[in-house]
C-alpha positions in Angstrom: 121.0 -72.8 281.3 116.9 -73.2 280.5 115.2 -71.7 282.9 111.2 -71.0 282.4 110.1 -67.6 281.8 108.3 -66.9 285.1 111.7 -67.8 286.5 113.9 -65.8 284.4 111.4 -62.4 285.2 112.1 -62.8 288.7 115.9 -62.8 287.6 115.4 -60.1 285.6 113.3 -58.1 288.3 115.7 -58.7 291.1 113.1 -60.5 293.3 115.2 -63.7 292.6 119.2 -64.5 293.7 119.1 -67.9 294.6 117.9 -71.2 292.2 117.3 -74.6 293.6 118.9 -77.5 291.2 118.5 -81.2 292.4 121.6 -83.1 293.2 121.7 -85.5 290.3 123.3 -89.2 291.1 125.8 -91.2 288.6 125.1 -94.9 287.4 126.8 -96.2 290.8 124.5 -93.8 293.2 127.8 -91.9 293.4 126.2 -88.0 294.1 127.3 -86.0 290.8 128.9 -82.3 291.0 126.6 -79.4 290.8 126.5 -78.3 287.3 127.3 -74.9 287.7 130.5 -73.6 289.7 131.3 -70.6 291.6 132.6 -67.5 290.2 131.0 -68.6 287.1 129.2 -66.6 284.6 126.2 -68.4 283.4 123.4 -67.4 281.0 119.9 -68.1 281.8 117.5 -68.2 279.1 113.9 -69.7 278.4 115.0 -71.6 275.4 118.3 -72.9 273.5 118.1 -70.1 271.0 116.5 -67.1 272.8 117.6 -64.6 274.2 118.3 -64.6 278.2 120.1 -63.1 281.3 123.5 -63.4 282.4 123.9 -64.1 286.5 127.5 -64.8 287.9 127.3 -67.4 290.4 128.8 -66.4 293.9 127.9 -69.7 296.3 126.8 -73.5 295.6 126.0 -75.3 298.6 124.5 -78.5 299.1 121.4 -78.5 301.2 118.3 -79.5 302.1 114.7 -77.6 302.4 115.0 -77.3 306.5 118.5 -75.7 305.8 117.1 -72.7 303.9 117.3 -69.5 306.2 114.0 -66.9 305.3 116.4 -64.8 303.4 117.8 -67.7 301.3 113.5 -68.9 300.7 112.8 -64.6 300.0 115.6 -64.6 297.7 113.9 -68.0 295.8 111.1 -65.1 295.1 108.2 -67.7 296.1 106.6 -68.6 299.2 108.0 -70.7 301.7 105.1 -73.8 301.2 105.6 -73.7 297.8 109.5 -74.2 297.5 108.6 -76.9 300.3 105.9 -78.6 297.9 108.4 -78.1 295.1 111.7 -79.5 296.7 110.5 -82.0 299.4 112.7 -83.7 302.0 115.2 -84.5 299.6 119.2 -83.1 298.8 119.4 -79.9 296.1 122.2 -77.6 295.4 121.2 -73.6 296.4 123.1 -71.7 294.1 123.2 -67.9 294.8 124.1 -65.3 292.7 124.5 -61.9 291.2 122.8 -60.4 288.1 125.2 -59.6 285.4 128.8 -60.3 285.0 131.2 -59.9 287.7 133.9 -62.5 286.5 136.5 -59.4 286.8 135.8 -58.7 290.4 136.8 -62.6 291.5 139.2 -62.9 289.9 140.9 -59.3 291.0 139.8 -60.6 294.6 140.6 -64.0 294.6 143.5 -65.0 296.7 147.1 -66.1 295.6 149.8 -68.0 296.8 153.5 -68.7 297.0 154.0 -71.9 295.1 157.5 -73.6 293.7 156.6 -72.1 290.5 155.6 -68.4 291.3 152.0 -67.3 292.2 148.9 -69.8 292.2 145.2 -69.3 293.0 145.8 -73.2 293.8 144.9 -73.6 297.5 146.1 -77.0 297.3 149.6 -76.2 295.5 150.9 -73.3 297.6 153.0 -73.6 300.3 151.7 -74.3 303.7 151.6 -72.2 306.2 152.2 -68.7 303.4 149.2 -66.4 303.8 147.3 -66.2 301.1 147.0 -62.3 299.0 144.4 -60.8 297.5 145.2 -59.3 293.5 144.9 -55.5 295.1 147.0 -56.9 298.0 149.6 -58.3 295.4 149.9 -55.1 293.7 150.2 -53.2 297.7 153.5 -55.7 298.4 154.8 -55.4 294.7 154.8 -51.1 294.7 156.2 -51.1 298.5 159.0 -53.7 297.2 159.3 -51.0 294.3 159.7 -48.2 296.5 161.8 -49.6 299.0 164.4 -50.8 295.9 163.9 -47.0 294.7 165.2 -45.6 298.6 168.2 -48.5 298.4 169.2 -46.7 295.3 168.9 -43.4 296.3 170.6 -44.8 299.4 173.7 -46.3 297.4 173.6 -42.8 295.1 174.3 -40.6 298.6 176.9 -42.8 299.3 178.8 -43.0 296.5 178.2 -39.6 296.1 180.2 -39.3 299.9 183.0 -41.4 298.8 183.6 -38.9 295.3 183.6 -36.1 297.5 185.5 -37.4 300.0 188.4 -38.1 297.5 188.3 -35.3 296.0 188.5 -33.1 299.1 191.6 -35.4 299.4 193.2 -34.5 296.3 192.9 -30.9 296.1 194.8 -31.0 299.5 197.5 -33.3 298.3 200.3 -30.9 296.0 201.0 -33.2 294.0 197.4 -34.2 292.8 196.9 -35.0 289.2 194.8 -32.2 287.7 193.4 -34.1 285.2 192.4 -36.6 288.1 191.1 -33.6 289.5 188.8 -31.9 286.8 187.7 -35.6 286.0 186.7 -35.9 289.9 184.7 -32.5 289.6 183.1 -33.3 286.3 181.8 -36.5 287.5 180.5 -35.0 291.1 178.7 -32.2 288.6 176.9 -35.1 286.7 175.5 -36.5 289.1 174.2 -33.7 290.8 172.5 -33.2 287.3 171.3 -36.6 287.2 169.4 -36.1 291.2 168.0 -32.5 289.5 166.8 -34.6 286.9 165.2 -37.0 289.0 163.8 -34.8 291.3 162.3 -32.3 288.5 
């Protein structure tokens, strides 16, 4: 994006974090989009080929000049008559943003949601009425779901583990036990009291 140079050094000195851009009309009247989007990483330079600053937008909001709270007209880095003199009565776009690029951290934030084909960041393909997660939230429901299989298994080891015994406590008082069944009983019992010393080394 072309910016002037007086512009771009208030970027660049952090006195600036929010740019005015007029809300452009198509061939019918019909009010065009905003050219930039949020969570977008944009480059602002003072010509096509030289070198400029890279801002990630964070809000676009249509507005007038009598919307603009004395933070959002400090944050312009000019004085209040000025911006007035500069934007008049009529509709602009105040896009705020951050200086450098912070892509990552909207996209690790942004919320997700059940859809029929998985996960979306669609709000208007998930399925109403599921909350919508955040990526670190994701990852908090996918490692409890992880540990939670991990105690089911440990659960169904125990038990199993039970029944082994249990039969084999059974055999050894029966007389007429197999003692192959018996020494196959053992050996398995021993392996998997090696396989939980394994696990819990």
């Amino acid at each position: 994006m072309i910016v002037t140079q007086a512009e771009l050094d208030l970027v660049q000195d952090g006195k600036r974090t929010l740019m005015l851009l007029p809300v452009e009309k198509g061939p019918d009247g019909e009010r065009l989009p905003c050219p930039v989007e949020e969570e977008q990483f944009v480059k602002l330079q003072p010509g096509m080929f030289e070198k400029g600053t890279g801002v990630t937008i964070v809000e676009v909001e249509r507005v007038r000049f009598d919307d603009l709270t004395e933070t959002d007209i400090g944050n312009l880095g000019r004085p209040a008559p000025m911006v007035k003199a500069l934007v008049g009565d009529r509709e602009f776009w105040a896009v705020r943003f951050v200086l450098g690029n912070f892509v990552w951290f909207f996209a690790k934030h942004r919320e997700r949601f059940l859809s029929r084909g998985g996960i979306t960041t669609d709000v208007d393909r998930h399925i109403l009425e599921e909350p919508g997660v955040t990526r670190d939230e994701e990852l908090a429901i996918a490692a409890a779901a992880a540990a939670q299989r991990e105690l089911e298994d440990e659960q169904r080891f125990d038990l199993c583990r039970q029944q082994i015994q249990a039969a084999l406590d059974l055999m050894r008082a029966n007389k007429d036990a197999d003692p192959k069944d018996l020494r196959f009983m053992e050996a398995r019992l021993k392996k998997m009291g090696r396989s939980r010393g394994e696990r819990a080394a």
